[in-house]
Biopython code that builds the backbone (N, CA, C, O; Angstrom):
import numpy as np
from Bio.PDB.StructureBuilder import StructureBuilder

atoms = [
    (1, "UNK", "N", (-18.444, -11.621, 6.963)),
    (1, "UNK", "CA", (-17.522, -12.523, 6.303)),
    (1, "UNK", "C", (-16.207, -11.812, 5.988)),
    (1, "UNK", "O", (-15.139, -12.404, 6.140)),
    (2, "UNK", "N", (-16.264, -10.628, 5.577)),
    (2, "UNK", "CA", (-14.897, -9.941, 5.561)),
    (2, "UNK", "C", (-14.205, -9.716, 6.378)),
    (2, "UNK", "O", (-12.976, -9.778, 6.343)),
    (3, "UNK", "N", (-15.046, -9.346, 7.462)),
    (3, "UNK", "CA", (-13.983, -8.938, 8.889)),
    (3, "UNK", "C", (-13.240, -10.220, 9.158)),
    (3, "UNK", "O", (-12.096, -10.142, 9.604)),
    (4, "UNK", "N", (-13.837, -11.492, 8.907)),
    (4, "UNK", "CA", (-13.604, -12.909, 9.175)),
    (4, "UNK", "C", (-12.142, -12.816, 8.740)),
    (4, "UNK", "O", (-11.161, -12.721, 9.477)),
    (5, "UNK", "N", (-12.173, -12.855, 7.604)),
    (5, "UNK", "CA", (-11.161, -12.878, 6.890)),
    (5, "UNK", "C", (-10.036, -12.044, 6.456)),
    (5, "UNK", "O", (-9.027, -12.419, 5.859)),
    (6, "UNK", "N", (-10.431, -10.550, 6.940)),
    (6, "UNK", "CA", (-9.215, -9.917, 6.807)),
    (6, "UNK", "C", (-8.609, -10.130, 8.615)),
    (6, "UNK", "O", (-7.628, -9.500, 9.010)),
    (7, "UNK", "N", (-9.495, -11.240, 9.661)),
    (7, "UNK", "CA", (-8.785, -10.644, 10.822)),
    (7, "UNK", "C", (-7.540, -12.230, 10.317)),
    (7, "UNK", "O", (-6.371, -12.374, 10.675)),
    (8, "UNK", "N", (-8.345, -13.128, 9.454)),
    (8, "UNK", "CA", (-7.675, -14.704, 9.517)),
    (8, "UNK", "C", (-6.301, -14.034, 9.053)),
    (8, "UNK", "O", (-5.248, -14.142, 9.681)),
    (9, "UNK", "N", (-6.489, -13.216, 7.675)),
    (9, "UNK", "CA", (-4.977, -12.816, 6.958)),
    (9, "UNK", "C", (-4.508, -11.940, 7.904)),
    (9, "UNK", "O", (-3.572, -11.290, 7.438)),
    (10, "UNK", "N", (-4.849, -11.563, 9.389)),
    (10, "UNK", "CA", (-3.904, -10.331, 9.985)),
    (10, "UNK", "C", (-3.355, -11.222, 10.908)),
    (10, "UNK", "O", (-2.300, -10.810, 11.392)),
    (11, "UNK", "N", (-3.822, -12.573, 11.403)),
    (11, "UNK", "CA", (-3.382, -13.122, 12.319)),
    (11, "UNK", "C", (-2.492, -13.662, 11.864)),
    (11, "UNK", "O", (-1.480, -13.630, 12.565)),
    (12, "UNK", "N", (-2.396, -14.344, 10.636)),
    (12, "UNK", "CA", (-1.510, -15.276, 9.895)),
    (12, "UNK", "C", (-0.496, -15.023, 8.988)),
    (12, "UNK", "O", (0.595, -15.568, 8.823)),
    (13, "UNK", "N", (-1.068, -14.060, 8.404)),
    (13, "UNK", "CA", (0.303, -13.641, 7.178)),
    (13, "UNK", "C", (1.080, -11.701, 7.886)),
    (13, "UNK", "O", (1.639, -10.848, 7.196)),
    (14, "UNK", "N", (0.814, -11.658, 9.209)),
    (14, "UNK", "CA", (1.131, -10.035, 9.633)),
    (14, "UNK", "C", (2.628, -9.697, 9.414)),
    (14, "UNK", "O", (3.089, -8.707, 8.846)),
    (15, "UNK", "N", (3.344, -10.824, 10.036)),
    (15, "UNK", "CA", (4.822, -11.542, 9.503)),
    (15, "UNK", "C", (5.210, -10.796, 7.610)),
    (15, "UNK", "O", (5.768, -9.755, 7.262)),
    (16, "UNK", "N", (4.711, -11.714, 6.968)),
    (16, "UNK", "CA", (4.838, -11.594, 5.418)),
    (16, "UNK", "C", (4.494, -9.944, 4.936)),
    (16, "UNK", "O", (5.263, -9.215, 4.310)),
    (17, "UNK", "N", (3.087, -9.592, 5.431)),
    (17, "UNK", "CA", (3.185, -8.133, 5.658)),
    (17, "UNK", "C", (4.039, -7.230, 5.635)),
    (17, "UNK", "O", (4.259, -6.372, 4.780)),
    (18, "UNK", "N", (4.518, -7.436, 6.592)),
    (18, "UNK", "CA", (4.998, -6.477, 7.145)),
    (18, "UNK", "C", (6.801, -6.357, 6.684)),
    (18, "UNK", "O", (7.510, -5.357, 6.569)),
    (19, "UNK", "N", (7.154, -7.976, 6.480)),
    (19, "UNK", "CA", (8.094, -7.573, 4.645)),
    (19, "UNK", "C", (7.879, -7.051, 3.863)),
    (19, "UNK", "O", (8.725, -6.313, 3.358)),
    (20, "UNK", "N", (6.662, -7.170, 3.378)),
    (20, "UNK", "CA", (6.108, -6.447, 2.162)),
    (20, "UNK", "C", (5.924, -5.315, 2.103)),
    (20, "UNK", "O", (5.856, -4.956, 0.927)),
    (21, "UNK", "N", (5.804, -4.540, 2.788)),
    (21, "UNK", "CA", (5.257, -3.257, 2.854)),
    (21, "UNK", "C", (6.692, -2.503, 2.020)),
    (21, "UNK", "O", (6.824, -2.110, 0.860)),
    (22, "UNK", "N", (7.410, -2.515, 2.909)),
    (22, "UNK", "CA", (8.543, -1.790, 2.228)),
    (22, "UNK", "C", (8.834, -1.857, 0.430)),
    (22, "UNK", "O", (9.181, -1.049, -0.431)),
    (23, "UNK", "N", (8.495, -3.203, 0.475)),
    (23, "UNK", "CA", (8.870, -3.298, -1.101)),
    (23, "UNK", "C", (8.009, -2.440, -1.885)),
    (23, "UNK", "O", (8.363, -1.700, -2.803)),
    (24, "UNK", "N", (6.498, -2.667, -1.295)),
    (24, "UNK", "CA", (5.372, -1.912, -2.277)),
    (24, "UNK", "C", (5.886, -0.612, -1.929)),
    (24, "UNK", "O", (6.040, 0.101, -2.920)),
    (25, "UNK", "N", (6.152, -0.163, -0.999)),
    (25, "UNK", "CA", (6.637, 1.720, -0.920)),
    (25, "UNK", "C", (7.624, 2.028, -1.773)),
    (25, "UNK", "O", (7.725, 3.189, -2.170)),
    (26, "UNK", "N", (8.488, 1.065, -2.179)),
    (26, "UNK", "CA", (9.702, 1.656, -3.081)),
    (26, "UNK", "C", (9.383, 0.793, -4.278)),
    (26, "UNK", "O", (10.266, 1.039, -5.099)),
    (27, "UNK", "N", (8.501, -0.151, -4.802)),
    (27, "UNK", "CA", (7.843, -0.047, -6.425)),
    (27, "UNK", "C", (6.919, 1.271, -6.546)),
    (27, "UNK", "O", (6.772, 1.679, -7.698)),
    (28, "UNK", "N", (6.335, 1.928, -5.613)),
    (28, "UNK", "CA", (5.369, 3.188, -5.777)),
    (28, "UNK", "C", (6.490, 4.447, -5.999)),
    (28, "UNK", "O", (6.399, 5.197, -6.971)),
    (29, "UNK", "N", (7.535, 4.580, -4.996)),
    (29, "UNK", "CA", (8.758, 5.252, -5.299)),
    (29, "UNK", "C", (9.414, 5.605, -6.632)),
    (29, "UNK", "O", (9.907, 6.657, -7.037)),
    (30, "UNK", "N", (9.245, 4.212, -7.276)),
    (30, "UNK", "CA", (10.302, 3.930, -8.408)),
    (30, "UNK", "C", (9.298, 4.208, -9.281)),
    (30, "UNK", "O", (9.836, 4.893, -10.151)),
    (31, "UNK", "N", (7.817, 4.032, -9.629)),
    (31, "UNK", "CA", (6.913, 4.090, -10.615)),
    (31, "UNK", "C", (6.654, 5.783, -10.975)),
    (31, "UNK", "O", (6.778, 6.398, -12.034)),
    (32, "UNK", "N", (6.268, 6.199, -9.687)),
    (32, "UNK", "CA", (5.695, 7.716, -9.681)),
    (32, "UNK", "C", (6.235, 8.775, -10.089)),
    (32, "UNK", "O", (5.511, 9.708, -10.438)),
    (33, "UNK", "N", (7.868, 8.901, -10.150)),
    (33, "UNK", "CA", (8.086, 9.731, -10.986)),
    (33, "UNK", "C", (8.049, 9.716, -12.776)),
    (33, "UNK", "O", (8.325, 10.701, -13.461)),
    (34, "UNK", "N", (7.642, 8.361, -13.321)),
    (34, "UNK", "CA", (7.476, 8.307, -14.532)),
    (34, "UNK", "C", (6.553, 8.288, -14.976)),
    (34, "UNK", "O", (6.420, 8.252, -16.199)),
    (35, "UNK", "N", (5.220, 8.313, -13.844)),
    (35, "UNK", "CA", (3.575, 8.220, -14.266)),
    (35, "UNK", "C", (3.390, 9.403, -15.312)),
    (35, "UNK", "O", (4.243, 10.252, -15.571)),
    (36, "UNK", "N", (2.220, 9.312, -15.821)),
    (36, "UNK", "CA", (1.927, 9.996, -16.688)),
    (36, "UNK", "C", (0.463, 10.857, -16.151)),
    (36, "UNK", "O", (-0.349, 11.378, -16.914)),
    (37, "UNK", "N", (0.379, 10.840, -14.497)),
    (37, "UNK", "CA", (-0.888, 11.358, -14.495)),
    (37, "UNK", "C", (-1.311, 12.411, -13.433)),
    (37, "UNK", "O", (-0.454, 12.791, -12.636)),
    (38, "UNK", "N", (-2.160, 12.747, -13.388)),
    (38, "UNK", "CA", (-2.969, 14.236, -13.999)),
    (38, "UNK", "C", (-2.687, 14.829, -12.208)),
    (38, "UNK", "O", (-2.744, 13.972, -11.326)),
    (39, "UNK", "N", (-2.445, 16.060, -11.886)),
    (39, "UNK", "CA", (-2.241, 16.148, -10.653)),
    (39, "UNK", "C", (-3.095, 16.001, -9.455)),
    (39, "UNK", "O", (-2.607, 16.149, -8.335)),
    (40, "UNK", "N", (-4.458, 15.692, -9.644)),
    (40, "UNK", "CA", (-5.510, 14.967, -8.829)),
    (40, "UNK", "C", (-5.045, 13.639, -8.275)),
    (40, "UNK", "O", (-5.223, 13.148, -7.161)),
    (41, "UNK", "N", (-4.158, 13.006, -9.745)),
    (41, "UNK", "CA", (-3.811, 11.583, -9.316)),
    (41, "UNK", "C", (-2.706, 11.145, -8.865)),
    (41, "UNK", "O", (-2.482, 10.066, -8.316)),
    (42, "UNK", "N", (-1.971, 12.039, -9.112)),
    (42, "UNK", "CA", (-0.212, 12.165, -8.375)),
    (42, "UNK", "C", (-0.809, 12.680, -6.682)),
    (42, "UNK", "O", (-0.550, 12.088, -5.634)),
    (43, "UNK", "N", (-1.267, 13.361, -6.767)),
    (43, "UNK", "CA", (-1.771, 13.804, -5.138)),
    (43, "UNK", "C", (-1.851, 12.122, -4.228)),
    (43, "UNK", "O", (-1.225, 11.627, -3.291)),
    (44, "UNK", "N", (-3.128, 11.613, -5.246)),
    (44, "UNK", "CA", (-3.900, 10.667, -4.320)),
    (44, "UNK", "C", (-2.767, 9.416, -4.616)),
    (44, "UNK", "O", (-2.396, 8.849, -3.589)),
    (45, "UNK", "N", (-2.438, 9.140, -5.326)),
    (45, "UNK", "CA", (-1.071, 8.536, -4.950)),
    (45, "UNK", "C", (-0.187, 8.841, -4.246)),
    (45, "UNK", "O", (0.124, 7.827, -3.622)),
    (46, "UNK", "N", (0.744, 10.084, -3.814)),
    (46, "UNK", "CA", (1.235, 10.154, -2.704)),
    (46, "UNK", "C", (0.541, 9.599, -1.653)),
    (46, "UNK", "O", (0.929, 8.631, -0.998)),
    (47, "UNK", "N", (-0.857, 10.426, -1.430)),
    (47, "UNK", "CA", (-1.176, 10.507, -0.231)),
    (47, "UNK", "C", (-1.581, 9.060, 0.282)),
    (47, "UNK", "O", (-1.420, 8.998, 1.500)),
    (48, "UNK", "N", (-2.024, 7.959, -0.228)),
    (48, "UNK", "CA", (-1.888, 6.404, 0.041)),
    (48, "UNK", "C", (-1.329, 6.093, -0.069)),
    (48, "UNK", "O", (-1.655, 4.910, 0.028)),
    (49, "UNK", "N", (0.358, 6.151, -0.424)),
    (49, "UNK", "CA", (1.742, 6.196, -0.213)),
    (49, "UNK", "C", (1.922, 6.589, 1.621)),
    (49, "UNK", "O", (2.187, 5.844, 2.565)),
    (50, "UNK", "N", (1.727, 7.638, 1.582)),
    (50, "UNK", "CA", (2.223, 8.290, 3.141)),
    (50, "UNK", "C", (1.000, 7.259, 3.947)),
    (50, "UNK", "O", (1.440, 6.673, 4.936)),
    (51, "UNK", "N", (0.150, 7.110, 3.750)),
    (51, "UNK", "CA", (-0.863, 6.368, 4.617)),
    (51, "UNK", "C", (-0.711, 4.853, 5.013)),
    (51, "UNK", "O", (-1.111, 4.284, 6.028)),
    (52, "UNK", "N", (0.145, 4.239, 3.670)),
    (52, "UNK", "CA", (0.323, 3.014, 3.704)),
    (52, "UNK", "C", (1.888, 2.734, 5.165)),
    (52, "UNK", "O", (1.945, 2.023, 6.168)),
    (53, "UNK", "N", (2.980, 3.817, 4.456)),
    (53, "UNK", "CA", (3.979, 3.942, 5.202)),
    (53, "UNK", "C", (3.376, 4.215, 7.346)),
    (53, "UNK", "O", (3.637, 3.482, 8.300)),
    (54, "UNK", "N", (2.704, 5.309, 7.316)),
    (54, "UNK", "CA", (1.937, 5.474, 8.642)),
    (54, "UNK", "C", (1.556, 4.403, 8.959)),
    (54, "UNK", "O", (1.734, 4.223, 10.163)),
    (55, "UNK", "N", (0.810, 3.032, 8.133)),
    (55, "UNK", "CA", (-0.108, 2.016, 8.867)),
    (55, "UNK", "C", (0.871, 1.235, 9.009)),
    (55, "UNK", "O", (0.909, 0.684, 10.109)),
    (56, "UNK", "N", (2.197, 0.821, 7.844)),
    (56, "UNK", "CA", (3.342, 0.353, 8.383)),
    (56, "UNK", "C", (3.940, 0.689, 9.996)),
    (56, "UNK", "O", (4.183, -0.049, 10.950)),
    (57, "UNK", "N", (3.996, 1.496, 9.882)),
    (57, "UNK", "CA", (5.028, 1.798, 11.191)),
    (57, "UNK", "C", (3.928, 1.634, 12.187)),
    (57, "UNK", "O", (4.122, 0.569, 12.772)),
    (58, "UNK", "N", (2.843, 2.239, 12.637)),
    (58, "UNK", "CA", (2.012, 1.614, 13.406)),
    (58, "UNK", "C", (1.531, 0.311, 13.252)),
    (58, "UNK", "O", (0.403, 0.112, 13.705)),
    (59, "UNK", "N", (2.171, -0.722, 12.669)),
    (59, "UNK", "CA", (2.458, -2.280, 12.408)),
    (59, "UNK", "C", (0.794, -2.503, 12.185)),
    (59, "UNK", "O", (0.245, -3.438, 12.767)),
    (60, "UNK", "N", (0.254, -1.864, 11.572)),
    (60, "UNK", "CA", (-1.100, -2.028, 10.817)),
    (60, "UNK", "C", (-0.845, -2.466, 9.427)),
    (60, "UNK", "O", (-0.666, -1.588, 8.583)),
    (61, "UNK", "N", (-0.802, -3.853, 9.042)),
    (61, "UNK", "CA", (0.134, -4.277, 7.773)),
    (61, "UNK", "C", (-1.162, -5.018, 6.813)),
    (61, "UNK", "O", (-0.993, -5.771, 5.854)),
    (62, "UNK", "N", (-2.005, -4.721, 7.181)),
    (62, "UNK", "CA", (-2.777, -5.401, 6.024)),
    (62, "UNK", "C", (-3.358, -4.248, 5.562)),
    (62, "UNK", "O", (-3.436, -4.121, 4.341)),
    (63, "UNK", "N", (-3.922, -3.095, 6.504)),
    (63, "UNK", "CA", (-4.301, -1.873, 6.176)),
    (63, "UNK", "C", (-3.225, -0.961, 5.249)),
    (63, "UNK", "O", (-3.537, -0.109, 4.416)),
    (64, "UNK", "N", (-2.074, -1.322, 5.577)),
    (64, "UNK", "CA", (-0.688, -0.636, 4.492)),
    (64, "UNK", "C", (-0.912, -1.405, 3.338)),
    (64, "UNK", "O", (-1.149, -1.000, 2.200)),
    (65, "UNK", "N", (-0.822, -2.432, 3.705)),
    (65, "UNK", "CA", (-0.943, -3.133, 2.635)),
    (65, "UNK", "C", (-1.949, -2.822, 0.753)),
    (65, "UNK", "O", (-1.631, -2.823, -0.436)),
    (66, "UNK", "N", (-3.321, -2.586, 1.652)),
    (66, "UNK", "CA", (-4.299, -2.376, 1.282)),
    (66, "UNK", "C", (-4.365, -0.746, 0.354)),
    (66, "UNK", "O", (-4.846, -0.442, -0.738)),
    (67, "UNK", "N", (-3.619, 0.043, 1.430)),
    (67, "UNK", "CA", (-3.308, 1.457, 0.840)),
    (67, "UNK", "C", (-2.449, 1.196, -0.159)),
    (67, "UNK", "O", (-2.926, 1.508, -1.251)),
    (68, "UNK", "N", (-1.209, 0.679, -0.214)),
    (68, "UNK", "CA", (-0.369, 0.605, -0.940)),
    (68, "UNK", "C", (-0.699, -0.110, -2.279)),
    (68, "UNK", "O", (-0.017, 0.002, -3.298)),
    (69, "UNK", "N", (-1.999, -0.973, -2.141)),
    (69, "UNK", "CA", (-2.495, -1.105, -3.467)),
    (69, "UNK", "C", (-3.070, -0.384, -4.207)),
    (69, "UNK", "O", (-2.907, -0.143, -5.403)),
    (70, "UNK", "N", (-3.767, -0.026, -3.474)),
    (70, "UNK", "CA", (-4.648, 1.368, -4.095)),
    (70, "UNK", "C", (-3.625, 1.893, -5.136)),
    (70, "UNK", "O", (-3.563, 1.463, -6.287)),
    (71, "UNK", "N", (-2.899, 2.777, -4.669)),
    (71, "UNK", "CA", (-1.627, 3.437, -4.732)),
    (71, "UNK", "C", (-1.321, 2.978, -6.515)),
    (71, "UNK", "O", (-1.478, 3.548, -7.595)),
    (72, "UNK", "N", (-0.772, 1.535, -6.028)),
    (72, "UNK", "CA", (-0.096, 0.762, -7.650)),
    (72, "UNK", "C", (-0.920, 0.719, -8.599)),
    (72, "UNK", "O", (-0.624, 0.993, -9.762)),
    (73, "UNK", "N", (-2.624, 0.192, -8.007)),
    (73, "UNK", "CA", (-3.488, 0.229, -8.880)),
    (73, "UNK", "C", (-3.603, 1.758, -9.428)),
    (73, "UNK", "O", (-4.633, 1.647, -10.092)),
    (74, "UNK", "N", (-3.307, 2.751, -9.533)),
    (74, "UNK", "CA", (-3.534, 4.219, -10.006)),
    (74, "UNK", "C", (-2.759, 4.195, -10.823)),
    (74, "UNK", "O", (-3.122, 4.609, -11.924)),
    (75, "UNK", "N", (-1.292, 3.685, -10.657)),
    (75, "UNK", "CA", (-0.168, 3.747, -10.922)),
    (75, "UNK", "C", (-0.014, 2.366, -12.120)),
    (75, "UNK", "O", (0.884, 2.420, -12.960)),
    (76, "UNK", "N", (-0.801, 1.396, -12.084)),
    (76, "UNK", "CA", (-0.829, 0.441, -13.598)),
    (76, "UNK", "C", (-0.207, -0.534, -13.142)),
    (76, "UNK", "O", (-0.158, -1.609, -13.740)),
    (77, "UNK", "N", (0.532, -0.247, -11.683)),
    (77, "UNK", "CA", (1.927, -1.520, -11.512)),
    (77, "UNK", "C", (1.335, -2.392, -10.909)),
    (77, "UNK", "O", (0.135, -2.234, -10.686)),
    (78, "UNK", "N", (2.132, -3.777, -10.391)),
    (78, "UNK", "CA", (1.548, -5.296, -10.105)),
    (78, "UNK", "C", (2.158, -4.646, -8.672)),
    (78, "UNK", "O", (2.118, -5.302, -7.631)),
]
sb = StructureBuilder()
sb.init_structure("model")
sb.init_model(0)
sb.init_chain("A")
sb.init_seg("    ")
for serial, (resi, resn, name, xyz) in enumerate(atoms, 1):
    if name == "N":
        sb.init_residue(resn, " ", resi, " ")
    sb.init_atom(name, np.array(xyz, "f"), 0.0, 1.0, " ", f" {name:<3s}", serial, name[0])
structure = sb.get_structure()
């Protein structure tokens, strides 16, 4: 059922995606230097930062997508 549905949102929203991506890379940009957290978690935030940007450009936009939440969710932001 998931694959179902993350292939329905890759076929349909890849477009909207792939606007998006950029924005979530520069709210993670703009958040991270004011985080307050511990260097385990500044790491793993970069590093699903750089992963999200990589799945961007290889136009993998739900998988960026997906990283780039991660990312905000560490980070407290919407």
């Amino acid at each position: 059922m998931t694959r179902i549905a993350l292939f329905i949102v890759t076929m349909f929203a890849s477009a909207a995606f792939a606007a998006n991506c950029p924005v979530q890379m520069k709210a993670i940009d703009e958040a991270l230097p004011k985080a307050k957290l511990d260097a385990a978690k500044s790491a793993e935030v970069k590093k699903l930062r750089a992963d999200g940007e990589r799945l961007h450009k290889e136009g993998k936009h739900a998988e960026s997508m997906a990283a780039l939440g991660k990312a905000k969710g560490i980070l407290g932001i919407k």
